[in-house]
SELOGU-567406 format. One record per residue (C-alpha): residue in three letters; x, y, z. Coordinates in steps of 0.5 Angstrom, whole numbers, plus 500, padded with zeros to 3 digits. Each point is the difference from the previous one (the first is absolute). Example, Ala and Ser with C-alpha at 12.3 -4.5 7.8 and 13.67 -1.06 7.14 Angstrom:
BEGIN
ALA525491516SER502507498
***
This chain:
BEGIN
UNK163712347UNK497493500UNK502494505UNK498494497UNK500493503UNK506498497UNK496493497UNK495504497UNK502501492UNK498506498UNK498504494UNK502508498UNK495503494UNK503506498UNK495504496UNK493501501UNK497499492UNK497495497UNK505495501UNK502502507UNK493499503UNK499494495UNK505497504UNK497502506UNK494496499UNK504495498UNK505499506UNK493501504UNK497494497UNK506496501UNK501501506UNK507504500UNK502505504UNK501507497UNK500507499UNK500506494UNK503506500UNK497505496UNK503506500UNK493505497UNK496502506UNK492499498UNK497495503UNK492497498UNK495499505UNK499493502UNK493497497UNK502492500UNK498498494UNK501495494UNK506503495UNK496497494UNK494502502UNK501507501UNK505500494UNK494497495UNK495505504UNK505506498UNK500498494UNK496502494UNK499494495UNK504500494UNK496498494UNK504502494UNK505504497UNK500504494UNK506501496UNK500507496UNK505503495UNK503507500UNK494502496UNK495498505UNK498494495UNK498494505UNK504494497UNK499495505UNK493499506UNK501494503UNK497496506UNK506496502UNK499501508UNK494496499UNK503494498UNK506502505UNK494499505UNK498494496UNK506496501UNK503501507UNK493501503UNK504508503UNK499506495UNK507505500UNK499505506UNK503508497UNK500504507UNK505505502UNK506499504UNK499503506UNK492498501UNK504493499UNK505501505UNK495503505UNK496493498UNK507496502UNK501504506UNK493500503UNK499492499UNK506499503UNK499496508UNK506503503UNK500508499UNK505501505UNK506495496UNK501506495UNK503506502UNK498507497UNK505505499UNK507496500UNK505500496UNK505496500UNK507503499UNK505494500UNK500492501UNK506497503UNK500491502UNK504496503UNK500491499UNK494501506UNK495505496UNK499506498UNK497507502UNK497506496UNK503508504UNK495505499UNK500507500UNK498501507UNK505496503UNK497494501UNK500493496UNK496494499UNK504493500UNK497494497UNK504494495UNK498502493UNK499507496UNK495500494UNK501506496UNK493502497UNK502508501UNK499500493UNK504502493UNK505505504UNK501496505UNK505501506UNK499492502UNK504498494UNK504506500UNK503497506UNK500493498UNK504502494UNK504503504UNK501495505UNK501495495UNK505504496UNK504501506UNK501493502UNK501498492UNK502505496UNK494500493UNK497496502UNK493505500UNK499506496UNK415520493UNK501507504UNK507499498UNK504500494UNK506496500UNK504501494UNK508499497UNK503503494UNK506496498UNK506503496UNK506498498UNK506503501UNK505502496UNK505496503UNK501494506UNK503501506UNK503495505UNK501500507UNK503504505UNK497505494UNK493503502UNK496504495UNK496505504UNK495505497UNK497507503UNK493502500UNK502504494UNK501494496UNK494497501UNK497506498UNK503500493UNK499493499UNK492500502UNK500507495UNK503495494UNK495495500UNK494504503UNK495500495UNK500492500UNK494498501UNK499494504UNK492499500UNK495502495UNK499507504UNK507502504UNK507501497UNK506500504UNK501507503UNK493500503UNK502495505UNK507503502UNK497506500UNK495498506UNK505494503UNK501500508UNK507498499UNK505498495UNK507498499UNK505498493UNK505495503UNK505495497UNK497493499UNK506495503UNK500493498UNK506494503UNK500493504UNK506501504UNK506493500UNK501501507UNK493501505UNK504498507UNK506499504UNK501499508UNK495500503UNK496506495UNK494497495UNK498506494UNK492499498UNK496503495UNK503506498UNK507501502UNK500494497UNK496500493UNK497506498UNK496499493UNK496505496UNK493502503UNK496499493UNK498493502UNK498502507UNK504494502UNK506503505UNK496500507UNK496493498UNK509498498UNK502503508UNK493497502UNK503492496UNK507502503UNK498501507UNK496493500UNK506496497UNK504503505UNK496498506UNK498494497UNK508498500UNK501502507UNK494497503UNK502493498UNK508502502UNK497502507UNK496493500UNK506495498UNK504504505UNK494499506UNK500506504UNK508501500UNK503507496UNK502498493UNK509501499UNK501506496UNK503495495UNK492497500UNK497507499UNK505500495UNK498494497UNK492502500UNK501506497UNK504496494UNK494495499UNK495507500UNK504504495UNK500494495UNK493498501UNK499507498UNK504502495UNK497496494UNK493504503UNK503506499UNK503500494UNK493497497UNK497507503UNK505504499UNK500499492UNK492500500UNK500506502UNK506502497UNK497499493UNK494504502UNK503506502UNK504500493UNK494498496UNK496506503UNK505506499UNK501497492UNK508498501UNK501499493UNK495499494UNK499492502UNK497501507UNK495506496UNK498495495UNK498495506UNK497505504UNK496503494UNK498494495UNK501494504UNK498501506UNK493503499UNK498493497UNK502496505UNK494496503UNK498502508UNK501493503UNK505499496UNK505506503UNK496497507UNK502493499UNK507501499UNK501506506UNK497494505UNK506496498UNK504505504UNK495502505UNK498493502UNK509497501UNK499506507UNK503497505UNK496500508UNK501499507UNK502492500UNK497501508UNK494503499UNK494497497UNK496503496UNK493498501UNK495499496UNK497507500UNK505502495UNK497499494UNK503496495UNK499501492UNK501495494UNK507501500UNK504496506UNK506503504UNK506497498UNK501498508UNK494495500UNK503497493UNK506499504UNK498498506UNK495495495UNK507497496UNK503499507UNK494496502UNK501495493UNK507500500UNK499497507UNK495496499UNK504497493UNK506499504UNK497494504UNK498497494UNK504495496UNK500499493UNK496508499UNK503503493UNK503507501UNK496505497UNK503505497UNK498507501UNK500505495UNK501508502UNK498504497UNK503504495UNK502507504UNK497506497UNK503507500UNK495505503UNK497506496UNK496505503UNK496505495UNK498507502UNK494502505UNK497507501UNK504502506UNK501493503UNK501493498UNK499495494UNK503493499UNK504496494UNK505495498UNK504502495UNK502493497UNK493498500UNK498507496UNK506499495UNK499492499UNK492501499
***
């Protein structure tokens, strides 16, 4: 059991993945006290190295991709990752989860702030804190929790049953890396899970493993000669309710989307960000006291709202694209097959910047002028440009309001890549 200070305010991660040690880097560089609770015991050496460059140096670059029919034909071969790099000045990193964690884990300052091997078993609070008991008897005590154990998480597990329990329903390139989308029968809905044995991915590889999906290799080659292979079901949902007390939910446990766009770590990564975001100018306006729940609560509020439009954006994009994958009715066929093979490569690029460049960042950290930049601006330095002019046309008399046009919204469709990624809008698809 950990005795803190009692002034010290003081953050508990539960959960070692993407967004728990996203956090960590987080907390570290706004100076707030933490610690995350990992309940698998790997650990990865200690080398000191920066997360971007080591995540770019696992990485091989994405040049294209190439969308082929069940017969082999290649309808699509786009260069759409150069103009992605073009815009943004940063090409998308395609790495495996766990070399990413590694990298996480490896960067971060303070390895002893994690604890490998702890399970948290129950989370109790009171109106002075909160403490996370472990399996091994001891616990860990702190102002807040933030959930980023994942899509079957035991932290929300415990706040809705904390928050329903005080109001009653209120809550309820050596490597190939490939996916096969296939769509069920029928949907399902929480608490029910669909689980598959290692005999249906059998069966399922079986139909589908004369499907080439290069000019060379069919289906069944690959699978044949995989080192690991799975068949899970694919869960999408934004929850109404990320917190009560002194529990805050980030990343999955959260907002779990579909992984076709690639996009649920980069969502837990954004999640984690505004969370600290948030907290750091709590913990500022306060000047050094701990925050009352009631203030906690009001933080967390203020997050979650800032986040849900984000969110709901993602979670439609990607949403559209696994659907438009796996052909869920004769119109997604028609796109996927007529229209978005003819679709210009900077086109697609120009219109996957818009949401790629609204990313959140750390509010207290500067990004220096080593981070390349494209020709597409960050939504962020627009902001901080339009609070300047509005600052600077405030103490001017007589200066005519300029009306600002938005920018119509346009709904995200993706089209079909071989085995990974590709990008759409579907109103603009459909309005060409």
């Amino acid at each position: 059991m950990n005795d803190r200070p009692s002034t010290a305010f003081r953050v508990i991660v539960v959960g070692g993945g993407v967004a728990g040690l996203t956090a960590a880097h987080a907390l570290h560089k706004a100076g707030i006290d933490y610690v995350v609770l990992e309940r698998n015991i790997e650990a990865a050496p200690a080398t000191g190295i920066d997360c971007l460059q080591a995540a770019q140096d696992a990485c091989s670059p994405m040049r294209g991709f190439i969308n082929r029919m069940p017969d082999g034909r290649a309808i699509v071969d786009s260069k759409f990752f150069n103009y992605v790099t073009e815009n943004h000045g940063q090409n998308m990193l395609v790495l495996e989860r766990r070399i990413f964690l590694k990298i996480l884990y490896e960067a971060l300052p303070d390895r002893s702030r994690v604890r490998l091997g702890t399970k948290v078993t129950d989370i109790y609070e009171n109106d002075d804190g909160i403490e996370a008991r472990l399996a091994d008897g001891t616990s860990e005590k702190g102002d807040m929790i933030i959930g980023c154990d994942g899509v079957h998480s035991l932290v929300r597990e415990t706040m809705w049953a904390q928050a329903n329990s005080s109001v009653p329903g209120l809550i309820t390139p050596d490597k190939v890396f490939y996916f096969v989308h296939i769509r069920l029968k029928e949907s399902f809905t929480w608490p029910k899970r669909e689980r598959f044995t290692i005999e249906d991915a059998e069966a399922a590889a079986a139909e589908i493993a004369d499907h080439p999906i290069s000019d060379t290799i069919v289906f069944g080659e690959l699978w044949k000669k995989r080192t690991r292979g799975s068949m899970i079901s694919l869960e999408e949902g934004i929850l109404k309710h990320w917190h009560f007390g002194r529990i805050v939910l980030a990343g999955d446990s959260a907002h779990k989307i579909t992984p076709n766009i690639a996009l649920g770590g980069n969502a837990s990564m954004e999640s984690v960000v505004v969370l600290c975001n948030h907290l750091h100018r709590t913990l500022a306006e306060h000047a050094g006291a701990r925050p009352s729940r009631a203030a906690l609560n009001s933080m967390f509020t203020a997050y979650q709202k800032e986040r849900e439009p984000r969110m709901n954006e993602v979670m439609q994009f990607s949403s559209m694209l696994t659907k438009l994958q796996a052909w869920d009715n004769v119109f997604l066929r028609f796109l996927a097959t007529w229209v978005i093979p003819y679709q210009p490569d900077r086109r697609i690029a120009d219109q996957m910047g818009e949401l790629i460049r609204k990313a959140p960042k750390l509010d207290f950290v500067d990004v220096g002028p080593e981070f390349a930049r494209g020709k597409m601006a960050w939504a962020d330095n627009e902001r901080d440009l339009d609070r300047q002019r509005a600052k600077e046309a405030s103490g001017a008399k007589g200066v005519e309001k300029k009306a600002i046009s938005l920018r119509s919204k346009v709904l995200p469709f993706v089209g079909a890549m071989a085995g990974l990624l590709s990008f759409l809008w579907l109103r603009t698809l459909i309005s060409a």
